[in-house]
C-alpha positions as YAML, in Angstrom:
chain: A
units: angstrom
residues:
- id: 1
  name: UNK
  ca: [100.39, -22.91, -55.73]
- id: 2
  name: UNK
  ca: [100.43, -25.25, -58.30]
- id: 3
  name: UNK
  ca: [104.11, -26.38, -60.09]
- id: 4
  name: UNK
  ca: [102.87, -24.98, -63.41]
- id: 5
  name: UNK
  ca: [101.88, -20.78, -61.69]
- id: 6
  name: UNK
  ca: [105.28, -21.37, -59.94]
- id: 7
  name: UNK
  ca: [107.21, -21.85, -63.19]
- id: 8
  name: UNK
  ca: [105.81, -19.49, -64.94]
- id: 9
  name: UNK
  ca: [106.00, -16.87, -62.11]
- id: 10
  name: UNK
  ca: [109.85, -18.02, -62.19]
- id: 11
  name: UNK
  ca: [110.33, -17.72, -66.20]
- id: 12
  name: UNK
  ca: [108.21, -14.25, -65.86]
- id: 13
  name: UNK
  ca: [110.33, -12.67, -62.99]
- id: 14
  name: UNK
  ca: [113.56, -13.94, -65.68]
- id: 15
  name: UNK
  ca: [111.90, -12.04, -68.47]
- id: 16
  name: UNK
  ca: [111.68, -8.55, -67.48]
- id: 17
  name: UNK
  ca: [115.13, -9.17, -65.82]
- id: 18
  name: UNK
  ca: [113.63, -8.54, -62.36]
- id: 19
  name: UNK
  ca: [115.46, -7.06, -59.55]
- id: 20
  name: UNK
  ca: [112.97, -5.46, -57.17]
- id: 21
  name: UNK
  ca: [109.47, -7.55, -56.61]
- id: 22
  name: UNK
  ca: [106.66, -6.51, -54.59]
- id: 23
  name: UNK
  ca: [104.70, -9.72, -53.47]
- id: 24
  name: UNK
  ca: [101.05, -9.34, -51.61]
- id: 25
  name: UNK
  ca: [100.71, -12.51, -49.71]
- id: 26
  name: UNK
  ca: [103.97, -14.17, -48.49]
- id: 27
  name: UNK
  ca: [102.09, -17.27, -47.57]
- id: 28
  name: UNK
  ca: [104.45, -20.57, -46.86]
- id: 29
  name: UNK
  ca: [106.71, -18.73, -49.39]
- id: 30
  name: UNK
  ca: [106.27, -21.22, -51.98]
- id: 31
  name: UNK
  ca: [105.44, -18.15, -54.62]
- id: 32
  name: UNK
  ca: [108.44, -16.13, -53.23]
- id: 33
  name: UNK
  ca: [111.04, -19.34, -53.75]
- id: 34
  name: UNK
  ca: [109.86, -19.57, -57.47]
- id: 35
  name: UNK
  ca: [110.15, -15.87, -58.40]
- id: 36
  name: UNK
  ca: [113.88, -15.16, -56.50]
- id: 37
  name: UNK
  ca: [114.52, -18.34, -58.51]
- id: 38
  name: UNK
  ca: [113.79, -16.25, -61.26]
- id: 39
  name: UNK
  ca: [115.28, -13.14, -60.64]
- id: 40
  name: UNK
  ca: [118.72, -11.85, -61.05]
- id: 41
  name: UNK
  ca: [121.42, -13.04, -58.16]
- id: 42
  name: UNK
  ca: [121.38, -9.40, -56.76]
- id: 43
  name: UNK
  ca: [117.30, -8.96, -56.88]
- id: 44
  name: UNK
  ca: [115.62, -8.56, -53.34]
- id: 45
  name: UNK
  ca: [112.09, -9.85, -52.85]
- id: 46
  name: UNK
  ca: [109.86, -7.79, -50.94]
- id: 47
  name: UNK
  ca: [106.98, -9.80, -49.05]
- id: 48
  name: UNK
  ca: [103.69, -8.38, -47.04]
- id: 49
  name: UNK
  ca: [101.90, -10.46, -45.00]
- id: 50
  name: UNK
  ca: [99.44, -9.70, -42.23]
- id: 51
  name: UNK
  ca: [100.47, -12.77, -40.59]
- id: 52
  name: UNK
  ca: [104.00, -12.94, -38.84]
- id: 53
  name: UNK
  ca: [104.35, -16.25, -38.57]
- id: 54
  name: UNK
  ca: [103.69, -17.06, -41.79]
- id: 55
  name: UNK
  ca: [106.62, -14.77, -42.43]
- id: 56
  name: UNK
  ca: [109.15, -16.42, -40.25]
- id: 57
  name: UNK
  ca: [108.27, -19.72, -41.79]
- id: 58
  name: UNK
  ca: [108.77, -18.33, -45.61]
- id: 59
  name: UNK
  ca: [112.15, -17.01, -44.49]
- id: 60
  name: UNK
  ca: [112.83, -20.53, -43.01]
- id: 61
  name: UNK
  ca: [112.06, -21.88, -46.23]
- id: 62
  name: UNK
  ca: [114.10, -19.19, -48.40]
- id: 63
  name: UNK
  ca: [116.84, -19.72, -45.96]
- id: 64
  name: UNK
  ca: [116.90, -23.69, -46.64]
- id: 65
  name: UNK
  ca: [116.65, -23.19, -50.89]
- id: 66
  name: UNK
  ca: [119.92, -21.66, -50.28]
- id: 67
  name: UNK
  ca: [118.61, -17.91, -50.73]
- id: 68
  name: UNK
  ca: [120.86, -15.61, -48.40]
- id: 69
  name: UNK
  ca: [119.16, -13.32, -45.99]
- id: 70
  name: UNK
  ca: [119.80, -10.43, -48.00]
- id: 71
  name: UNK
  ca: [117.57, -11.79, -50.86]
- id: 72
  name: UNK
  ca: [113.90, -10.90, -49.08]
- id: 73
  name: UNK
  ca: [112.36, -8.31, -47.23]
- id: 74
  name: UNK
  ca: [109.61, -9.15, -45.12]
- id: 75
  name: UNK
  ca: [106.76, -6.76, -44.19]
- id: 76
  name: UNK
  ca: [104.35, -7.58, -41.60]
- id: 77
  name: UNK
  ca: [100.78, -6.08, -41.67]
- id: 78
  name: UNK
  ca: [97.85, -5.29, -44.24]
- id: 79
  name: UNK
  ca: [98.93, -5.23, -47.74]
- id: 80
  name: UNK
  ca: [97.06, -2.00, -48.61]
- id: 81
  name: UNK
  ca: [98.56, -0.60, -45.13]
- id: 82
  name: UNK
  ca: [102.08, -1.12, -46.20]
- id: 83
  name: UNK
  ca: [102.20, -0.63, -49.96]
- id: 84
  name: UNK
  ca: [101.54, 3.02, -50.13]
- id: 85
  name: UNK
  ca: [105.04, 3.18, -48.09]
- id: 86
  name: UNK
  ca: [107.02, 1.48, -51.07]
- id: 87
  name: UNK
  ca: [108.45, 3.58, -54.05]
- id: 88
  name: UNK
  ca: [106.71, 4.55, -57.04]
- id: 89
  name: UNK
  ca: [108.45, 2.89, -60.39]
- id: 90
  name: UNK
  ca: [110.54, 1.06, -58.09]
- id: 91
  name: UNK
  ca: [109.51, -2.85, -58.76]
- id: 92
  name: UNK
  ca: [110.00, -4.63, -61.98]
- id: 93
  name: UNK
  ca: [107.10, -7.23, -60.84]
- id: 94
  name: UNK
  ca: [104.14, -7.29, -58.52]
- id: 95
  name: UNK
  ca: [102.60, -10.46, -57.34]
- id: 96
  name: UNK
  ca: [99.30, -10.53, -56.20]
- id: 97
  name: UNK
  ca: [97.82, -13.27, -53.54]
- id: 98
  name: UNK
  ca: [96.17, -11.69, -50.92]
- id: 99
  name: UNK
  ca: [92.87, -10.95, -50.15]
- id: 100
  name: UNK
  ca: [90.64, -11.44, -53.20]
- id: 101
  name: UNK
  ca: [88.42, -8.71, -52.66]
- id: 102
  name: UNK
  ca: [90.82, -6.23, -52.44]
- id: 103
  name: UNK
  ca: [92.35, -7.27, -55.86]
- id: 104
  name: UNK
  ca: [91.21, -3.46, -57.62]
- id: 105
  name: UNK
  ca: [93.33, -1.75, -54.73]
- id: 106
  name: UNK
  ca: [96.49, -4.13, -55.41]
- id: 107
  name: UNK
  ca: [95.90, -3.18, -59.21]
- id: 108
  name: UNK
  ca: [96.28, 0.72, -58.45]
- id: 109
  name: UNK
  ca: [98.85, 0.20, -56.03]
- id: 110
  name: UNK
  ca: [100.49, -2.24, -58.21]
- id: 111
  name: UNK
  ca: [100.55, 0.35, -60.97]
- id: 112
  name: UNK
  ca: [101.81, 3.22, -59.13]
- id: 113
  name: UNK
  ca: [104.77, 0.64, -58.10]
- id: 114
  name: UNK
  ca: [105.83, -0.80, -61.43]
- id: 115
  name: UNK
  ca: [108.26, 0.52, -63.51]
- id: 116
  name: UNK
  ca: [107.17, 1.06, -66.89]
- id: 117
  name: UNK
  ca: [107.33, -2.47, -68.87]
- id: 118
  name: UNK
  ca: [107.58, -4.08, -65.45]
- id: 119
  name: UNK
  ca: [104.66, -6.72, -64.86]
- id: 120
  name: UNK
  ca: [101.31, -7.03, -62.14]
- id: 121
  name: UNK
  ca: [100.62, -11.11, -61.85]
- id: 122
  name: UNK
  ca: [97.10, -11.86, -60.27]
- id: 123
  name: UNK
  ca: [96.92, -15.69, -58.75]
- id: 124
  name: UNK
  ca: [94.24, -17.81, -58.52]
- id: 125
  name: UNK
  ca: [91.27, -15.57, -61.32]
- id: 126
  name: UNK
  ca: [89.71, -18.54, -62.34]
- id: 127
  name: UNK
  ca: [88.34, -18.85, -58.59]
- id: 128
  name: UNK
  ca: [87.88, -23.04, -58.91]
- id: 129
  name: UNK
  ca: [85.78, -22.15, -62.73]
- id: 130
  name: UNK
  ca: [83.49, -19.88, -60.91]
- id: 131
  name: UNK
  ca: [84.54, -16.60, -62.20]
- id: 132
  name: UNK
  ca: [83.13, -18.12, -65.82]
- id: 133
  name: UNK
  ca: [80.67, -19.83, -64.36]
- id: 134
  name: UNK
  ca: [77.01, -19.51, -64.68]
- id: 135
  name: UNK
  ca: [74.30, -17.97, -61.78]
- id: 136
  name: UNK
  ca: [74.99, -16.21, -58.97]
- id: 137
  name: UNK
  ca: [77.89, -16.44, -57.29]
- id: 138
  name: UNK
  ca: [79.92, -15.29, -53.95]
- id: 139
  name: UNK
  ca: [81.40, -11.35, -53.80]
- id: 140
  name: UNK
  ca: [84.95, -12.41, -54.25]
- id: 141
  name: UNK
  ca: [84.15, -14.26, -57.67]
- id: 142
  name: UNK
  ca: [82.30, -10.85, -58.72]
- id: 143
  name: UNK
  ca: [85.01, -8.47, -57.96]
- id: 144
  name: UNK
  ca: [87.64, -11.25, -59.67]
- id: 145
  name: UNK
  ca: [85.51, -10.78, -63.33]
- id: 146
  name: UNK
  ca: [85.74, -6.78, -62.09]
- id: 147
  name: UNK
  ca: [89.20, -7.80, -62.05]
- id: 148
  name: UNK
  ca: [89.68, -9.00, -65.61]
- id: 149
  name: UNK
  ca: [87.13, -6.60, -66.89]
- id: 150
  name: UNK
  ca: [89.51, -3.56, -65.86]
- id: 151
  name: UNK
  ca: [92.84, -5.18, -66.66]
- id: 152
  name: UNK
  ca: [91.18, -5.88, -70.06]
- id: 153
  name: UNK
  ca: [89.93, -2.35, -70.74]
- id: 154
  name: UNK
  ca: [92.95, -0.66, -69.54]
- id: 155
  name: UNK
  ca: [94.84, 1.52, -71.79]
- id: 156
  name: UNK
  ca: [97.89, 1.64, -69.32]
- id: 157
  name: UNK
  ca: [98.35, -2.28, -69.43]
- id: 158
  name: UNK
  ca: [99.20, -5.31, -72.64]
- id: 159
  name: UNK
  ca: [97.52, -8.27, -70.33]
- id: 160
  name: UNK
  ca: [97.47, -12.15, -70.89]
- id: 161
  name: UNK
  ca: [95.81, -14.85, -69.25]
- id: 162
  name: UNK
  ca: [97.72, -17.56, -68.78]
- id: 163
  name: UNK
  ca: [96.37, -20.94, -67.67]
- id: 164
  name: UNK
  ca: [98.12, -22.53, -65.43]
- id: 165
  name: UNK
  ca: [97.05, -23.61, -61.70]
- id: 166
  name: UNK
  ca: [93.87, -21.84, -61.09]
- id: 167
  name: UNK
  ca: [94.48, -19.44, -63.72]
- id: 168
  name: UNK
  ca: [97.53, -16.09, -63.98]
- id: 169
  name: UNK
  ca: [96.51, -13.19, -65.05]
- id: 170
  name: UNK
  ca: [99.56, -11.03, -65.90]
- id: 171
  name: UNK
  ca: [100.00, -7.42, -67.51]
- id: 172
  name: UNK
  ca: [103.05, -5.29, -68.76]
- id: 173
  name: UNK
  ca: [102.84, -1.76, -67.27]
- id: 174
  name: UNK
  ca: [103.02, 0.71, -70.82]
...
């Protein structure tokens, strides 16, 4: 993630005054540092990852920015596994980095999750300049601009694309 998503993930989460965040993809926990940086001191950051280990290193690194225990909730297992087990209009913000072709499934879930006004963020939809990019090109590029294309045309969402790192799209839930 570059320094410019994770600001901007960190003044987002500040904006809608976030308290409860869903993120898809826990990674090294870079993302998850920048958005409880941005969230209110009693705001718990919930984190699915399929990979464990990648979990327990993110909570290493949480642990040694100074964030209590308390302050994340780690999930282990398949994003679209464990998301239909988390509360409708319970999140303020949803941050998407998992699996890019299952982007239109976050987006649903994502919806059914946010409270209204509360935000969806989308990492990485510029796909290295592919997803504008002339000729063919691979099936996760394709379902990225299927991406856009819906976020765009839907009545339920105000969206913005905001271009920093490898491009954020972001949308306030109606």
């Amino acid at each position: 993630m570059s320094p410019s998503t994770g600001a901007a993930l960190r003044m987002l989460a500040a904006t809608v005054g976030a308290k409860a965040v869903a993120e898809i993809g826990t990674g090294t926990g870079v993302s998850g540092i920048h958005l409880l940086h941005g969230m209110r001191a009693d705001g718990v950051l919930t984190t699915v990852d399929p990979e464990p280990e990648r979990q327990q290193f993110a909570r290493q690194a949480f642990r040694a920015a100074g964030f209590a225990g308390n302050r994340a909730r780690f999930i282990p297992g398949r994003a679209l596994d464990v998301l239909p087990r988390l509360a409708d209009s319970g999140y303020d913000l949803v941050f998407c980095d998992g699996d890019r072709m299952e982007c239109l499934d976050y987006l649903a879930e994502s919806l059914r999750l946010l409270r209204p006004g509360g935000l969806v963020c989308f990492e990485g939809v510029f796909s290295d300049g592919r997803t504008i990019g002339p000729g063919p090109q691979p099936a996760e590029v394709l379902r990225q601009r299927e991406l856009l294309r819906t976020v765009r045309e839907s009545q339920d969402l105000v969206p913005s694309l905001l271009p920093v790192g490898d491009g954020l799209l972001c949308a306030v839930k109606r």
